[in-house]
N, C-alpha and C positions, 0 to 999 in steps of 0.2 A: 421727426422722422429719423433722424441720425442717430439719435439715443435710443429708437426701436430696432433699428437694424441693430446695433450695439448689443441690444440684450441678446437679441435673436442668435447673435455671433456666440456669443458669453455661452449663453444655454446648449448652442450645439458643439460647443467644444468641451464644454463637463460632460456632456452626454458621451461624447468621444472618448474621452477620458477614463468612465465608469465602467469598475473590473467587470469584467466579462465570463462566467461559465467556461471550463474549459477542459479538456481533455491533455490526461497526460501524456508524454513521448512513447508510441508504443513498444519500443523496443530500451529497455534501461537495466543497467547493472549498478550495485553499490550495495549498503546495507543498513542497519536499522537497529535500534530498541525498542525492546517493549516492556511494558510493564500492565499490572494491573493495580485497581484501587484496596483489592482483599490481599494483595502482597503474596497472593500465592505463586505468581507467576511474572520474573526476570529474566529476558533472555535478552541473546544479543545474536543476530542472525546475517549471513549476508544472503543477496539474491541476484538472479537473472529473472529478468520481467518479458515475456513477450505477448501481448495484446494480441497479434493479428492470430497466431495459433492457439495461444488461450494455454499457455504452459509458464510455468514457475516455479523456479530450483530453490530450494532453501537448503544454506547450512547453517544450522540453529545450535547454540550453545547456551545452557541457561538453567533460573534453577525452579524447582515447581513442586508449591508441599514441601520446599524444605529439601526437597531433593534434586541433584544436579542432574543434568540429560545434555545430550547429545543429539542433533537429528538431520541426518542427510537427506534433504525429502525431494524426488521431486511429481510435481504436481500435472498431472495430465488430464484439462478437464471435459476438452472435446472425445477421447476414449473415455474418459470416468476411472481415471484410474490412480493409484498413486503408488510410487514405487518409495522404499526403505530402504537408503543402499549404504552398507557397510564395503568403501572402497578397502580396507586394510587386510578383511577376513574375505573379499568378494563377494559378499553374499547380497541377498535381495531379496525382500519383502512385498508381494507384489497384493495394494488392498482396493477395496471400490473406494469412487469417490465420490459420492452424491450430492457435494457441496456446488452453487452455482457460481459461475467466474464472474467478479466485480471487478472491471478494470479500473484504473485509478485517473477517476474523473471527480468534477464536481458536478451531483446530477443535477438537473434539471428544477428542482423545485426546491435547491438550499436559497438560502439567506444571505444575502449577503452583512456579514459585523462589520468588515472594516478592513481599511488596508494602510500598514505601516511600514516603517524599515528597520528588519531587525540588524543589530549594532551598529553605524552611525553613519547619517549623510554629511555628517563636517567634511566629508572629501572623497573625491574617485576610490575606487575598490574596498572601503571601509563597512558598507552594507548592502542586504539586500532589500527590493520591495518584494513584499510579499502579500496576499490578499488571503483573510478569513470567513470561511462559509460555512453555514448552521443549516440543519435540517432535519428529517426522519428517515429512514427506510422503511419496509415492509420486508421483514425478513419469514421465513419459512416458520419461525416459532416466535411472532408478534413481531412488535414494532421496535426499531435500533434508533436510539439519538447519535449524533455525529457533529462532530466539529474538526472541519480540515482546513489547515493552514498549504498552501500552494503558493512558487515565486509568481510576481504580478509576467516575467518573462519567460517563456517555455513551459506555463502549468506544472514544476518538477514539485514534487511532493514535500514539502517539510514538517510537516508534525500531523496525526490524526486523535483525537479524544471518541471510543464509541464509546455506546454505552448501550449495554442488554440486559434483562433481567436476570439472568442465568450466569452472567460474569460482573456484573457492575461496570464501570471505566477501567477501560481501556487507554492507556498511550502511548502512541510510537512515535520514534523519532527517526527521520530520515536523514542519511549522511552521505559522503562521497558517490555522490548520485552521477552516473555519467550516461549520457545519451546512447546507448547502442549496447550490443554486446560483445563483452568482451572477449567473453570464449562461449560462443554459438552451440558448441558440441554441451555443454553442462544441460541442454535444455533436451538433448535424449538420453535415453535409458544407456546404459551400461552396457556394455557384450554381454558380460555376467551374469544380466536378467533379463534376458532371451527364452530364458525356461524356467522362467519364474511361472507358480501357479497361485492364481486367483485365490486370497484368504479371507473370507468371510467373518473374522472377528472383529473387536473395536479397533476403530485407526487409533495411531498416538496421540499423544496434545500434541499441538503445536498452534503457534498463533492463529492461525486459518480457520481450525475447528473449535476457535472457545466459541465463536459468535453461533 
């Protein structure tokens, strides 16, 4: 009877244990790599994250085809909109944005691979744990494979692998990731694009719109 409870104890404490689906901190600043597996597209970007309004400021530096770009973008997806803003010249590009908002979760029907520590548990602050999850989406033009790596503490994002037909793999890497935001004003529009009017041509690349 002693060795039943025993196990019984044993089984719900890995249970306990066992990474968990999670949602990332809705409000986050830091920034990021990407790359892709056709080598067309290197960038290095930073951002402001905010989940609960569904907005996100990118400043994108990188090179694509061979060519270098620049992109101030920020993303407004409950108006559907995206602005283009050159702080140096004031100017502002005001485009739709038909893309749908994925906030940075693990969803619901990933996989769980595995969870380790990357650089080293020989001692206090030498690594972190972090947990790896596999799955699919249903994107608007077929199916997305995906592998996100997230810390096993606070869900902060550390690497993502997509993968589409129309881009191949995708990788990013997540860095100086801080819980909140740092400067709240980057996540509205500019004065400057107050009278920006609606352009109906192709938006830019930028990481968002390869998927």
């Amino acid at each position: 009877m002693r060795v039943l409870i025993l196990l019984v104890c044993l089984s719900a404490g890995c249970l306990a244990q066992r990474p968990q689906k999670c949602k990332s901190p809705p409000l986050m600043t830091g920034s990021f790599s990407v790359s892709t597996q056709s080598e067309k597209l290197m960038a290095y970007a930073r951002y402001s994250y905010d989940a609960l309004g569904k907005r996100i400021h990118l400043r994108e530096i990188g090179s694509y085809n061979n060519k270098t770009f620049r992109f101030d973008v920020l993303l407004l997806y409950r108006q559907g909109v995206m602005y283009k803003i050159n702080y140096r010249n004031r100017t502002c590009c005001k485009k739709p944005l038909s893309v749908d908002f994925h906030p940075l979760e693990i969803p619901q029907n990933a996989s769980l691979l595995g969870q380790v520590v990357l650089g080293s548990s020989s001692g206090p602050g030498q690594g972190v744990l972090v947990n790896t999850w596999a799955g699919e989406l249903q994107m608007k033009k077929g199916k997305a494979k995906y592998m996100s790596t997230v810390t096993e503490f606070g869900c902060v994002p550390v690497s993502t692998l997509f993968h589409t037909d129309r881009s191949g793999w995708v990788v990013t890497s997540f860095f100086n990731n801080v819980i909140g935001l740092v400067d709240p004003g980057q996540l509205n529009p500019p004065f400057f694009c107050k009278d920006a009017q609606l352009e109906e041509d192709e938006d830019p690349v930028t990481f968002f719109n390869l998927f």
